[in-house]
C-alpha positions, 0 to 999 in steps of 0.5 A, a space after each residue: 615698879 614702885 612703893 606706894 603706901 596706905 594709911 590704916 586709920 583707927 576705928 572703934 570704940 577705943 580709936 583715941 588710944 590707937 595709932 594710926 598704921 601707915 603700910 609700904 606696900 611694893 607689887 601692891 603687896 605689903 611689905 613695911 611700915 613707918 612707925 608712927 611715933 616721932 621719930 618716924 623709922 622706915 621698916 621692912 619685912 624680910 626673910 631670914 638668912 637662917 631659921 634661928 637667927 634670932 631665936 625664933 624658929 617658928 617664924 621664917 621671917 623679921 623685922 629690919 629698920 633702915 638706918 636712915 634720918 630721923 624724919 619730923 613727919 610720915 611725908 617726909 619719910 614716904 617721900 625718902 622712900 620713894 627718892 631711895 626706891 632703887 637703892 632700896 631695892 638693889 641692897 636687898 638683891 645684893 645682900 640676897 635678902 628678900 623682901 618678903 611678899 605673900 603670894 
């Protein structure tokens, strides 16, 4: 499988002030984003290690940024992760981080 990715544009009365949110998605299953300031990060959801990790037990789950290059734009970073798919998902397998996917 591959990651491929959709875009949520703003809608509504106030959509100016909004900003657009652009999801990673695996197994057709969200399970990032690309931030959508500049510099453009790729960031993933995965399951904690252990339940207070960070401090929050009422989530089994967080947020991790890959250290990566700072992209100019969202395709250079969609196509960073595409180029990277299989390093992506082998550290992840090694680490025994999941990646979190809703069932």
């Amino acid at each position: 499988m591959k990651f491929t990715f959709k875009t949520h544009k703003a809608t509504g009365r106030y959509r100016s002030f909004e900003k657009d949110c652009h999801d990673i998605k695996y197994n057709k299953i969200a399970c990032g984003n690309i931030t959508d300031d500049f510099p453009f990060y790729v960031k993933f959801q995965v399951i904690k290690k252990d339940i207070n990790e960070d401090g929050n037990t009422n989530c089994e789950w967080k947020w991790i940024t890959l250290k990566t290059p700072e992209f100019e734009n969202i395709k250079e970073a969609k196509k960073w992760v595409k180029e990277n798919t299989k390093r992506i998902l082998e550290f992840f397998n090694k680490n025994k981080t999941p990646l979190f996917l809703e069932e």
